[in-house]
PDB file of N, CA, C, O and CB in Angstrom:
ATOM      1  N   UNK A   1      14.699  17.100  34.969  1.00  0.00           N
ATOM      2  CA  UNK A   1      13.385  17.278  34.414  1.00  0.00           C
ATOM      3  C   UNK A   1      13.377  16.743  32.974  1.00  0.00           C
ATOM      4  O   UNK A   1      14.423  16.582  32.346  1.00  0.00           O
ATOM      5  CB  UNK A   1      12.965  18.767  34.466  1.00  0.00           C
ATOM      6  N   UNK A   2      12.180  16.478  32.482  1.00  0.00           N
ATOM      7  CA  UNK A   2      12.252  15.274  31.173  1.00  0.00           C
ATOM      8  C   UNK A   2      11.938  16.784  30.116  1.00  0.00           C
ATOM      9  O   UNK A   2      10.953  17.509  30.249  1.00  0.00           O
ATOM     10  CB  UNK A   2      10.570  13.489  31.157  1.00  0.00           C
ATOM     11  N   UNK A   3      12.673  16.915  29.440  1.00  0.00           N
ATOM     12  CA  UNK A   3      13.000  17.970  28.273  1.00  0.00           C
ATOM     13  C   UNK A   3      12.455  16.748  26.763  1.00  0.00           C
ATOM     14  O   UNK A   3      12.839  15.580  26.706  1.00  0.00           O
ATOM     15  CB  UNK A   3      15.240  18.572  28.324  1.00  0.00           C
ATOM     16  N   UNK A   4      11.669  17.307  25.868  1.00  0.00           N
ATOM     17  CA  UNK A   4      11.147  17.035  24.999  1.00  0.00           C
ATOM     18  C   UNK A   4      12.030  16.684  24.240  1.00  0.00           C
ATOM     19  O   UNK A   4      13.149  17.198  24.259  1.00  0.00           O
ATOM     20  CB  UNK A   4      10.431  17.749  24.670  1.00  0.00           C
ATOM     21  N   UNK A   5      11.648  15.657  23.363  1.00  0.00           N
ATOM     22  CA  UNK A   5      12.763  14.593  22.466  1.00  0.00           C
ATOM     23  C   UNK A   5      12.346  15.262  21.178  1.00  0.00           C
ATOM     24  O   UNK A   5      11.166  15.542  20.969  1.00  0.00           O
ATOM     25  CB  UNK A   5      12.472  12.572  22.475  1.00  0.00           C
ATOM     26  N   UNK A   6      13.659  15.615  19.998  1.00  0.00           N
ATOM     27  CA  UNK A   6      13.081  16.096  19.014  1.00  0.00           C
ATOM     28  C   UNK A   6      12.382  14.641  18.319  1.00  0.00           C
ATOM     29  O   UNK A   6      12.343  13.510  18.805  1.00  0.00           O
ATOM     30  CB  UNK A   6      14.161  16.990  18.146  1.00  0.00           C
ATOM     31  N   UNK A   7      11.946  15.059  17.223  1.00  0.00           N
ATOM     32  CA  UNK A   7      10.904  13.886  16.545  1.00  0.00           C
ATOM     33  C   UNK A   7      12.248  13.043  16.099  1.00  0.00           C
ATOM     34  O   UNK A   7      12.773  12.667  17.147  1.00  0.00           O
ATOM     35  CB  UNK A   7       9.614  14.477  14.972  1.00  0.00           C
ATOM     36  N   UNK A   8      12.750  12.751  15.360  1.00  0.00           N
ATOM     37  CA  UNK A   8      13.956  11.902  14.679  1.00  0.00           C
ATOM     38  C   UNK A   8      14.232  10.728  16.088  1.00  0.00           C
ATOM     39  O   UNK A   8      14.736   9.622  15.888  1.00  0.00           O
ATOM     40  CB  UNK A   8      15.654  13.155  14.220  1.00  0.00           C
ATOM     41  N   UNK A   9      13.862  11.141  17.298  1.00  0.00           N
ATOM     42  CA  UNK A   9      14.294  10.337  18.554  1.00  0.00           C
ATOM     43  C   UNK A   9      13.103   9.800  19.773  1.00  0.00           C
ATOM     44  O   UNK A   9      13.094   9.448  20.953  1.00  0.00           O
ATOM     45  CB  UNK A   9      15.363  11.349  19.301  1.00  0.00           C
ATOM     46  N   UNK A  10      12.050  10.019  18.526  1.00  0.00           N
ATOM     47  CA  UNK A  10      10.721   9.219  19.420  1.00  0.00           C
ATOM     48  C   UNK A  10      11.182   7.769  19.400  1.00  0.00           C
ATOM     49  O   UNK A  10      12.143   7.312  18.780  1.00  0.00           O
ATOM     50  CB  UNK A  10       8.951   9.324  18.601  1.00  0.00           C
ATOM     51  N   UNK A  11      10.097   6.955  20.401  1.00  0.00           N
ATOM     52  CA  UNK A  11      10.350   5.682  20.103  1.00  0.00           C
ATOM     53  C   UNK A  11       9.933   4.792  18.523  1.00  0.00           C
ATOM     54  O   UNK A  11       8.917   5.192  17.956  1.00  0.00           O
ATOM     55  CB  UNK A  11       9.701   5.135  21.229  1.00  0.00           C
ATOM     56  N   UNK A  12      10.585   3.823  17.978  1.00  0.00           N
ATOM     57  CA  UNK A  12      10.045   3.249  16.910  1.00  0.00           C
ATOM     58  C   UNK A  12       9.125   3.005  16.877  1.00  0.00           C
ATOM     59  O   UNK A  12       8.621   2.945  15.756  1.00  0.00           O
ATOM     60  CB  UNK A  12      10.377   2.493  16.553  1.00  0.00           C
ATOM     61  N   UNK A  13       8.444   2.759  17.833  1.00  0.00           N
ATOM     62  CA  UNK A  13       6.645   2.025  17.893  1.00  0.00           C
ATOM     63  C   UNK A  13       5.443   2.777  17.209  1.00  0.00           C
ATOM     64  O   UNK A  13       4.321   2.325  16.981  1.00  0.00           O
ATOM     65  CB  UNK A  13       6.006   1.962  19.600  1.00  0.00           C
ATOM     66  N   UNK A  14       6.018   4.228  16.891  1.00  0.00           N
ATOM     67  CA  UNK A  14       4.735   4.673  16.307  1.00  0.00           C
ATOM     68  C   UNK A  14       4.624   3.959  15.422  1.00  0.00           C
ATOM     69  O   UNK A  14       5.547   3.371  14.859  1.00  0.00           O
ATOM     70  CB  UNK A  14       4.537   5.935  15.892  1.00  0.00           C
ATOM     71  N   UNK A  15       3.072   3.883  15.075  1.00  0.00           N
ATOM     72  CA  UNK A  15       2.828   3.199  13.862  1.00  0.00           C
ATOM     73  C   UNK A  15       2.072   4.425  12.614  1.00  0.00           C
ATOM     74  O   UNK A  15       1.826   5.600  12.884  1.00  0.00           O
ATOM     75  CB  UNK A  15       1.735   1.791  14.322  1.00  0.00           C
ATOM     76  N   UNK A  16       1.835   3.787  11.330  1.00  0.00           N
ATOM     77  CA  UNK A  16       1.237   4.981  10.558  1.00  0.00           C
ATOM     78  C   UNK A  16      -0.720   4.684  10.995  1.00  0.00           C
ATOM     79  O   UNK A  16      -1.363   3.655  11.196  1.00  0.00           O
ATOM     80  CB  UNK A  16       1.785   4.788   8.418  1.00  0.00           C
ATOM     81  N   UNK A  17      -1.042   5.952  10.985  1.00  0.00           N
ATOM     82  CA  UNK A  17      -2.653   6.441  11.390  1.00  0.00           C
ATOM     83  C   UNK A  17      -3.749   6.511   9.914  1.00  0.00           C
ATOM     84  O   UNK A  17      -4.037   7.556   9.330  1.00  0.00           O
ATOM     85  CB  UNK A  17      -2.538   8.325  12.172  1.00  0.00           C
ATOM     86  N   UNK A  18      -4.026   5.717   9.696  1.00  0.00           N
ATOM     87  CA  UNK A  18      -5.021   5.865   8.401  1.00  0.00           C
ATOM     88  C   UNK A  18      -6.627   7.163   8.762  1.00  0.00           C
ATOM     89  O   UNK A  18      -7.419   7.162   9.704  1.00  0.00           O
ATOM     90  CB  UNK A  18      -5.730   3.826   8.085  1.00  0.00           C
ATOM     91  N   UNK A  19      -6.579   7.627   8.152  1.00  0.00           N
ATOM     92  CA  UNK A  19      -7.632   8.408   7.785  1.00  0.00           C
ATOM     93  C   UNK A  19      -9.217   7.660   7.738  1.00  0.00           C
ATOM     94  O   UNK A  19      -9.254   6.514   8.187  1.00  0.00           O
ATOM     95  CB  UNK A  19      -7.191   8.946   6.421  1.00  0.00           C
ATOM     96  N   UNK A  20     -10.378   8.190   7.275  1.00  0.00           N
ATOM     97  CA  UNK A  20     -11.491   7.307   7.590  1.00  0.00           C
ATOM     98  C   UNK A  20     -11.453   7.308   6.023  1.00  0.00           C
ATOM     99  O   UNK A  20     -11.929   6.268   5.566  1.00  0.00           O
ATOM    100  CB  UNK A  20     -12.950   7.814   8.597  1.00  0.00           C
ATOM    101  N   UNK A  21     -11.122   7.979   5.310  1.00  0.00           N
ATOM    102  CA  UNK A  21     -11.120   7.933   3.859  1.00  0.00           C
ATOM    103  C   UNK A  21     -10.354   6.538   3.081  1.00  0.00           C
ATOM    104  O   UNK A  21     -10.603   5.713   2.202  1.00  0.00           O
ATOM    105  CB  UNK A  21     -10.374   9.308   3.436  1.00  0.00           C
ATOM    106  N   UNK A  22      -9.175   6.926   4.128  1.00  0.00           N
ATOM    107  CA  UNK A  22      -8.225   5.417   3.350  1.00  0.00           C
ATOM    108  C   UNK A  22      -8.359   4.395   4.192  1.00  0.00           C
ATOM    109  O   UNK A  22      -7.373   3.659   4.180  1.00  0.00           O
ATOM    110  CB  UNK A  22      -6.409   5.517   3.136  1.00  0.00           C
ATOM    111  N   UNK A  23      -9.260   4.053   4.961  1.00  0.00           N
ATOM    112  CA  UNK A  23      -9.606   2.598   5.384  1.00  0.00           C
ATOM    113  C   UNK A  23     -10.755   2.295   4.562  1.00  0.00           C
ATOM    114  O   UNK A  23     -10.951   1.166   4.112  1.00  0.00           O
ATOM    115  CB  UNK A  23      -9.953   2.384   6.983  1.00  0.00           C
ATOM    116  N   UNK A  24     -11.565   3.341   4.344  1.00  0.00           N
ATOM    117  CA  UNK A  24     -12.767   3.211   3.357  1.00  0.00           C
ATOM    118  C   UNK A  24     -12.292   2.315   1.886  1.00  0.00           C
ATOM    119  O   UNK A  24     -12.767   1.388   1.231  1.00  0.00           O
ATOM    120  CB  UNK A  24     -13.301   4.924   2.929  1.00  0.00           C
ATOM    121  N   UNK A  25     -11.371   2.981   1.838  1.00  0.00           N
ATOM    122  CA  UNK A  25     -10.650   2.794   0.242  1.00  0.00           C
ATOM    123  C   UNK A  25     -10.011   1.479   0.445  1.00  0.00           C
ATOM    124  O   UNK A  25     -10.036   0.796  -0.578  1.00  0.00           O
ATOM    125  CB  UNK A  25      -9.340   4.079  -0.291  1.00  0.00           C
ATOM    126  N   UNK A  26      -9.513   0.986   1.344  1.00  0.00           N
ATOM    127  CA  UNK A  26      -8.603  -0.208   1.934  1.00  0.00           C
ATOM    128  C   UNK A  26      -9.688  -1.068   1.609  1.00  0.00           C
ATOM    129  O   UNK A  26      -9.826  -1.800   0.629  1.00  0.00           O
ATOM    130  CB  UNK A  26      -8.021  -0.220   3.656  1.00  0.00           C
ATOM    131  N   UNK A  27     -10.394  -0.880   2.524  1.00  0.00           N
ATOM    132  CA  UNK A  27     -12.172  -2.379   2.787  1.00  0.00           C
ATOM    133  C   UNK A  27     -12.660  -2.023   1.714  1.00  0.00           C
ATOM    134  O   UNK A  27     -13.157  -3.023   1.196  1.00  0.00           O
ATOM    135  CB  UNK A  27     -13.800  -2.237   4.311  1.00  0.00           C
ATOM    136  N   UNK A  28     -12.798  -1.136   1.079  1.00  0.00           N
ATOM    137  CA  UNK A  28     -14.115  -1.098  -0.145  1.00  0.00           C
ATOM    138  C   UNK A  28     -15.391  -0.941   0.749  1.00  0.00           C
ATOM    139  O   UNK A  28     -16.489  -1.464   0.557  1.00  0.00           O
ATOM    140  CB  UNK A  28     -14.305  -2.756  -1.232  1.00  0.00           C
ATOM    141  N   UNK A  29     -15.002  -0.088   1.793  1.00  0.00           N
ATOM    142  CA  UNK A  29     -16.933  -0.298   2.406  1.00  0.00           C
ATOM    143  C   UNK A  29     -17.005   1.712   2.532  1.00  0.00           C
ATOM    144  O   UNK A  29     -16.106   2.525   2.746  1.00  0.00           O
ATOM    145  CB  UNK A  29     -17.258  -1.620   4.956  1.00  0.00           C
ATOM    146  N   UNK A  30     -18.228   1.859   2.327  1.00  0.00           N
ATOM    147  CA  UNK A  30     -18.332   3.645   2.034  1.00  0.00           C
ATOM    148  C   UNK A  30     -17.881   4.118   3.694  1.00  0.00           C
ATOM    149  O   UNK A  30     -17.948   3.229   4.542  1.00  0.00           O
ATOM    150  CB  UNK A  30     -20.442   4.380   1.469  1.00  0.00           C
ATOM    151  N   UNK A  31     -17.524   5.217   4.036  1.00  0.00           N
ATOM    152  CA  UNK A  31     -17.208   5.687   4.860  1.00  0.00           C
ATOM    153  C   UNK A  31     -18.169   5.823   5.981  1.00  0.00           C
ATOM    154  O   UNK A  31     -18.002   5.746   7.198  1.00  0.00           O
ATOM    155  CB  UNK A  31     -16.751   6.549   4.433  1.00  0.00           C
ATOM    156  N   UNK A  32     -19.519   6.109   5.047  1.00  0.00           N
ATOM    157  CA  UNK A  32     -20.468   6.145   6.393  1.00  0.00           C
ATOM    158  C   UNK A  32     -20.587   4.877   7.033  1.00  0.00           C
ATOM    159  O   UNK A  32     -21.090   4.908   8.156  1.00  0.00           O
ATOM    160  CB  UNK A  32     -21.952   6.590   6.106  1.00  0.00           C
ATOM    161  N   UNK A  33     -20.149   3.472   6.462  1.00  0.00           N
ATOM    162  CA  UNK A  33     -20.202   2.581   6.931  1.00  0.00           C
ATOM    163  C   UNK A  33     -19.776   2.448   8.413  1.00  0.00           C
ATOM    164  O   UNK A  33     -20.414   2.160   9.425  1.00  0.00           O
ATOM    165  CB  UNK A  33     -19.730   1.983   6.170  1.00  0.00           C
ATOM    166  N   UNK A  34     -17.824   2.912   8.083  1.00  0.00           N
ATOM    167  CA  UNK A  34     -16.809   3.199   9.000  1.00  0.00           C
ATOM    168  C   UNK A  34     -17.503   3.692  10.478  1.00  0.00           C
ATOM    169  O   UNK A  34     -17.310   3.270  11.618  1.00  0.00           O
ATOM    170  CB  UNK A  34     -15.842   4.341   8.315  1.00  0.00           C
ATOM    171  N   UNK A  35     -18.441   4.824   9.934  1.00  0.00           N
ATOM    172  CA  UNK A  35     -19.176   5.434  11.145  1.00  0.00           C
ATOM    173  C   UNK A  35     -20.227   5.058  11.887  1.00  0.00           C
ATOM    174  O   UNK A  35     -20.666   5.450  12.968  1.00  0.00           O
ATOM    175  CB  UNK A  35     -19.555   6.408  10.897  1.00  0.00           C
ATOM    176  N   UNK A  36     -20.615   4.083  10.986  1.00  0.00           N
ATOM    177  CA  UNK A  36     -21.689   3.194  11.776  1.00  0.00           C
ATOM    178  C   UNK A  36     -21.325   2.326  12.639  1.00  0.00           C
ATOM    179  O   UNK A  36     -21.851   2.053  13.718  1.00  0.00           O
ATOM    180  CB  UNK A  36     -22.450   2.450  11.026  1.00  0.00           C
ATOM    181  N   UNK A  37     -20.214   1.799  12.043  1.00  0.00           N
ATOM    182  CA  UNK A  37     -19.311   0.410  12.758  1.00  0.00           C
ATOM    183  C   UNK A  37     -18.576   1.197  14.312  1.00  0.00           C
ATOM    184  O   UNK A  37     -18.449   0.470  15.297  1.00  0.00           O
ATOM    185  CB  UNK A  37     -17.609  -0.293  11.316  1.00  0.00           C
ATOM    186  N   UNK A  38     -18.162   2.604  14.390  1.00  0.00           N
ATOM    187  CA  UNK A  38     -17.846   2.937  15.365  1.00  0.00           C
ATOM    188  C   UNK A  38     -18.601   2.506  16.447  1.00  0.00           C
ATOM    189  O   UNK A  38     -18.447   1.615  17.282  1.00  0.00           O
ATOM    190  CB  UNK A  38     -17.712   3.987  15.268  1.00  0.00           C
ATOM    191  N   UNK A  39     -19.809   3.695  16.153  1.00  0.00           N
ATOM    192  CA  UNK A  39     -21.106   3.787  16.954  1.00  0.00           C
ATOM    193  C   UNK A  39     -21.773   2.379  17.560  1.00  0.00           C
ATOM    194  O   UNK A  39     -22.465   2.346  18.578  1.00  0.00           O
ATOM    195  CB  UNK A  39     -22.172   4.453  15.981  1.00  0.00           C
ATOM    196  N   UNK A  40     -21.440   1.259  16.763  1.00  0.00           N
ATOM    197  CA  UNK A  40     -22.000   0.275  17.073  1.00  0.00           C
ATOM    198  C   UNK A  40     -21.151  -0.373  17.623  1.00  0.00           C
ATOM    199  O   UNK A  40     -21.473  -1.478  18.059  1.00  0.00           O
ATOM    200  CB  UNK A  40     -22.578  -0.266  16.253  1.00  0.00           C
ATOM    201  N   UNK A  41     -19.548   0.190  17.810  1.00  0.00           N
ATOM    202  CA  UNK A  41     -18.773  -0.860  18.796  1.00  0.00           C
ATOM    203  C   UNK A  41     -18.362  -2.278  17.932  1.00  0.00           C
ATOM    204  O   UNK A  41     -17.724  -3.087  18.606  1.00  0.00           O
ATOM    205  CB  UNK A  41     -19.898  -1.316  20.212  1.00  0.00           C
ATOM    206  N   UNK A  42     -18.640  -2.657  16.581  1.00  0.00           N
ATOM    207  CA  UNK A  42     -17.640  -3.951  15.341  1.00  0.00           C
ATOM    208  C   UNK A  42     -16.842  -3.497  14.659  1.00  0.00           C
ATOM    209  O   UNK A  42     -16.365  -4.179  13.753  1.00  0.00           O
ATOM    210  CB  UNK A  42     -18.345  -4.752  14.139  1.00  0.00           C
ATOM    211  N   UNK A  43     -16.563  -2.592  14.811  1.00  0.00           N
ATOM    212  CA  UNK A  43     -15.133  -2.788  12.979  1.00  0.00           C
ATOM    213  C   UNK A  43     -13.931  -2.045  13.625  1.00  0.00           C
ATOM    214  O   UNK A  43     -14.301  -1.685  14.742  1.00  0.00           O
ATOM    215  CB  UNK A  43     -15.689  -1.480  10.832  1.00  0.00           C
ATOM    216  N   UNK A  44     -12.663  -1.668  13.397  1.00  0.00           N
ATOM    217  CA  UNK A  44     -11.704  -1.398  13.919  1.00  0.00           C
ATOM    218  C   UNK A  44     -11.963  -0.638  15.043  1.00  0.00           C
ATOM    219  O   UNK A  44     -13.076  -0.132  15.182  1.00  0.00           O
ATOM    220  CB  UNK A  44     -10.966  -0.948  13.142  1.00  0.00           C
ATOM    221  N   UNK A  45     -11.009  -0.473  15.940  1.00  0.00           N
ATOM    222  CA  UNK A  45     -10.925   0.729  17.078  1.00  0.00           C
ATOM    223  C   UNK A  45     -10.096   1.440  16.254  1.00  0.00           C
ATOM    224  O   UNK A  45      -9.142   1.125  15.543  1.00  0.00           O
ATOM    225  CB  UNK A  45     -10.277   0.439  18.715  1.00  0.00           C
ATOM    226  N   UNK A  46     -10.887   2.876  16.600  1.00  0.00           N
ATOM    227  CA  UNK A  46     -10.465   4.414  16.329  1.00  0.00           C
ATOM    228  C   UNK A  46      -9.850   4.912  17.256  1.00  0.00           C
ATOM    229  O   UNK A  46     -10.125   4.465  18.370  1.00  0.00           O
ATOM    230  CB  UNK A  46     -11.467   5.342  16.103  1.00  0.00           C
ATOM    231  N   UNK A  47      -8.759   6.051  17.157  1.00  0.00           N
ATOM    232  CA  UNK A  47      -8.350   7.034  18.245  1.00  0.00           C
ATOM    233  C   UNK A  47      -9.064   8.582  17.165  1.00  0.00           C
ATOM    234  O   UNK A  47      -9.426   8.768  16.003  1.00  0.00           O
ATOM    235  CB  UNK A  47      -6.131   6.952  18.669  1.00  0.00           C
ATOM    236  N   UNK A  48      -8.955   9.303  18.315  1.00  0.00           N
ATOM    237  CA  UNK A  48      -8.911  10.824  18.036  1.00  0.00           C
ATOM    238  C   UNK A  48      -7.865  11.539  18.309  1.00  0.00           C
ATOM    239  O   UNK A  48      -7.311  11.787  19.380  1.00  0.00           O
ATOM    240  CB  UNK A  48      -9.809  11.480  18.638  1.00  0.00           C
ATOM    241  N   UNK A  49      -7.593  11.921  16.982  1.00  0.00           N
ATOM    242  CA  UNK A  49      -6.474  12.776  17.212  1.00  0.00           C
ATOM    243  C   UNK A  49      -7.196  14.354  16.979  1.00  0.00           C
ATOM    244  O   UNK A  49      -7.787  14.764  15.980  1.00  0.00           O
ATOM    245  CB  UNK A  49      -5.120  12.354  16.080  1.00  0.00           C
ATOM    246  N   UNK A  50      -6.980  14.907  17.992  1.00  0.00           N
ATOM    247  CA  UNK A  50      -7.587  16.523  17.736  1.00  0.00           C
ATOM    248  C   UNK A  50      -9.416  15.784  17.607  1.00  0.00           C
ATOM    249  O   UNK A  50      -9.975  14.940  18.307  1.00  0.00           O
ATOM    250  CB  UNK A  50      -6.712  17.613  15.679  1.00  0.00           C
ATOM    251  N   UNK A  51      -9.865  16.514  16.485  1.00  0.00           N
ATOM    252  CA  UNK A  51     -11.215  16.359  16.253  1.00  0.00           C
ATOM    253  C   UNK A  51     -11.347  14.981  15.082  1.00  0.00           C
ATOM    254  O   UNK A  51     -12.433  14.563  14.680  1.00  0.00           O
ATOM    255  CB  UNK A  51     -11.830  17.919  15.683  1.00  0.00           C
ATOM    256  N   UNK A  52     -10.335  14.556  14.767  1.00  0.00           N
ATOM    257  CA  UNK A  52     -10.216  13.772  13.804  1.00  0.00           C
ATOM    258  C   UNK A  52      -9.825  11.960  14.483  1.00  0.00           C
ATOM    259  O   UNK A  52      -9.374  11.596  15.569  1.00  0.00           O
ATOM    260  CB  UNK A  52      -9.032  14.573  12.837  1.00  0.00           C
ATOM    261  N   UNK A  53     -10.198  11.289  13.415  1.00  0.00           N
ATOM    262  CA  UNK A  53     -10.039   9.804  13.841  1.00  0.00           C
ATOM    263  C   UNK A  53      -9.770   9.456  12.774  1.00  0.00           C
ATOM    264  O   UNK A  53     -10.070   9.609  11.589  1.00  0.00           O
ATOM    265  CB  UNK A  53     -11.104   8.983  14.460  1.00  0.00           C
ATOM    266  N   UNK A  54      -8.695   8.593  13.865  1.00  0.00           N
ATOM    267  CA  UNK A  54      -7.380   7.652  13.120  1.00  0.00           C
ATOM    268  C   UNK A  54      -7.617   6.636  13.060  1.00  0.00           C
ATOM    269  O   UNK A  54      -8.605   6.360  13.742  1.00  0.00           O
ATOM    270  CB  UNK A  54      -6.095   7.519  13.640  1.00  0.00           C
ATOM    271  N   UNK A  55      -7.049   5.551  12.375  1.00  0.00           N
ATOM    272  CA  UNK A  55      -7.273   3.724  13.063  1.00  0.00           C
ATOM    273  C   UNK A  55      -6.163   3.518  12.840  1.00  0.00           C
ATOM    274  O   UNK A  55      -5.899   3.458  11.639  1.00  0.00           O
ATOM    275  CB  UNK A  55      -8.321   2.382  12.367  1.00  0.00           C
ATOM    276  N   UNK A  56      -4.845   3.286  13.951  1.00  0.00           N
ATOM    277  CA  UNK A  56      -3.951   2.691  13.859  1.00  0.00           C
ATOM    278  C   UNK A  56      -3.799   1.150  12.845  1.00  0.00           C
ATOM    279  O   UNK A  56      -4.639   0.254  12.762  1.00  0.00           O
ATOM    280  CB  UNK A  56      -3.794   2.667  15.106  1.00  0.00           C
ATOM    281  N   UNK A  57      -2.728   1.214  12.297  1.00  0.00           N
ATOM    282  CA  UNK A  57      -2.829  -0.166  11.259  1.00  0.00           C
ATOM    283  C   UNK A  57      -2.808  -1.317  12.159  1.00  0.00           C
ATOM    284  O   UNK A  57      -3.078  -2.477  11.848  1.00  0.00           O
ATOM    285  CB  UNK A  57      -1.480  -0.369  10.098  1.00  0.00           C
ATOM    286  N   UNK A  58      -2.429  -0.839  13.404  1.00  0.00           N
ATOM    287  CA  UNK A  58      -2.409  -2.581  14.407  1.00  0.00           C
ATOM    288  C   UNK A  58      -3.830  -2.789  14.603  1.00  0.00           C
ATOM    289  O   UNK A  58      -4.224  -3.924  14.337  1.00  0.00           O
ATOM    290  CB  UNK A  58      -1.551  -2.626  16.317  1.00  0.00           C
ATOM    291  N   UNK A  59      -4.659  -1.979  14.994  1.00  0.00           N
ATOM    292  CA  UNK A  59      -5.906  -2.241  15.388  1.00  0.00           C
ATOM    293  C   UNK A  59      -6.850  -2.922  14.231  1.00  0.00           C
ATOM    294  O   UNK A  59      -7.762  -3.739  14.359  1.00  0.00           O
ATOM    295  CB  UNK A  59      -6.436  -0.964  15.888  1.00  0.00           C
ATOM    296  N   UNK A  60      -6.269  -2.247  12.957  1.00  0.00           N
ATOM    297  CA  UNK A  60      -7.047  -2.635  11.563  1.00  0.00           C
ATOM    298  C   UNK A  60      -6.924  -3.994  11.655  1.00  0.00           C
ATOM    299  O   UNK A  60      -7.830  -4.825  11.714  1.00  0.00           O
ATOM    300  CB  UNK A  60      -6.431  -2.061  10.076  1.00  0.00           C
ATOM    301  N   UNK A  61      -5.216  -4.241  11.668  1.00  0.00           N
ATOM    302  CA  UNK A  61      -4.690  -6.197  10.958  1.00  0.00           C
ATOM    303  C   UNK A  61      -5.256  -6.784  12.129  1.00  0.00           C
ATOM    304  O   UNK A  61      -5.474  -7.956  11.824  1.00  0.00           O
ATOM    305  CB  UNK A  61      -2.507  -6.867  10.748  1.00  0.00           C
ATOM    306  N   UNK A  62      -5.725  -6.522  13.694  1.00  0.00           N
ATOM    307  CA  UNK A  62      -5.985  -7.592  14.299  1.00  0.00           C
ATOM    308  C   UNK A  62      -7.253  -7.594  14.143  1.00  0.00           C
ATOM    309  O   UNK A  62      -7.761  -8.714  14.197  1.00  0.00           O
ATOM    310  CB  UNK A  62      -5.544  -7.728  15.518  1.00  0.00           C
ATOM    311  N   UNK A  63      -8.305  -6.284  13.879  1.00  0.00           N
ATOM    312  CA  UNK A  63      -9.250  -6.902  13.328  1.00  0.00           C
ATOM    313  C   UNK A  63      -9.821  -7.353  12.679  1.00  0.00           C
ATOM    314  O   UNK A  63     -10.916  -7.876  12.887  1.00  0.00           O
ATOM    315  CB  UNK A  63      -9.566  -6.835  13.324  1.00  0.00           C
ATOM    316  N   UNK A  64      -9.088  -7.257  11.462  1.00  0.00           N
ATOM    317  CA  UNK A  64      -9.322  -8.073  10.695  1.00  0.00           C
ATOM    318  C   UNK A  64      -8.809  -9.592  10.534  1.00  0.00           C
ATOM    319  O   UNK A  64      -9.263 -10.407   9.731  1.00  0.00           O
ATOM    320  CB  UNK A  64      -9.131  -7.463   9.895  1.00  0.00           C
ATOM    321  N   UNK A  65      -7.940  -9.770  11.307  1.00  0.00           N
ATOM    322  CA  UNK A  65      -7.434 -11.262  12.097  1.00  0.00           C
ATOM    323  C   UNK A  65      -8.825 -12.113  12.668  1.00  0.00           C
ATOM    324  O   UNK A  65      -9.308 -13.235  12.512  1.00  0.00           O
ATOM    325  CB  UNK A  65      -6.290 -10.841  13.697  1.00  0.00           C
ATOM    326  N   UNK A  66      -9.096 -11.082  13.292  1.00  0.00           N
ATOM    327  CA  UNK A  66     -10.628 -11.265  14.168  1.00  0.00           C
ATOM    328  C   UNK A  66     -11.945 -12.036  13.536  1.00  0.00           C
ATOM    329  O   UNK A  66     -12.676 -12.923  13.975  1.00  0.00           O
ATOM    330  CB  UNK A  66     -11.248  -9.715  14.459  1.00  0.00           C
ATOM    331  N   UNK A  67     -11.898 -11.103  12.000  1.00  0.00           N
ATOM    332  CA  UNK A  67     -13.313 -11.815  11.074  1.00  0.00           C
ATOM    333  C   UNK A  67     -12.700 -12.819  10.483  1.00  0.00           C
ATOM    334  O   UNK A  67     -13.463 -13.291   9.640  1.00  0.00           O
ATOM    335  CB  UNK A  67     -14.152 -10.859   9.787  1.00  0.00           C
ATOM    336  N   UNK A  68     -11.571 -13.441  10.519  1.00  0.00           N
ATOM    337  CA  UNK A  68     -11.565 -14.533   9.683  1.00  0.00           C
ATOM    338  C   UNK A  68     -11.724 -15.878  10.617  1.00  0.00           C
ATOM    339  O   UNK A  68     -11.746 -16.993  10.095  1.00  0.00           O
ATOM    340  CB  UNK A  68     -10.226 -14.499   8.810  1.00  0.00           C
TER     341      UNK A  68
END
């Protein structure tokens, strides 16, 4: 049976989860922006973690790969 890995022995792939605050702060665009851009389906993909949303940094750099 698969017994839980302590954290020190996850795989490397996690990546770090930015906040809606520090992508705000990253782009220079206000946060409610962030929330508009969800809703409307253009600016990074979000996950939810719990009640909260993340934007993985891969999803950020390719989209922003994307607008240039």
């Amino acid at each position: 049976m698969n017994e839980p890995r302590p954290f020190a022995q996850l795989p490397s792939r996690l990546e770090r989860l930015l906040t809606v605050q520090q992508l705000s702060d990253y782009l220079g665009v206000p946060v409610k922006t962030l929330y508009e851009w969800r809703t409307q389906k253009v600016g990074p993909r979000a996950v939810k973690v719990g009640r909260a949303l993340r934007y993985p940094e891969s999803h950020v750099i390719d989209w922003l790969e994307e607008q240039s």
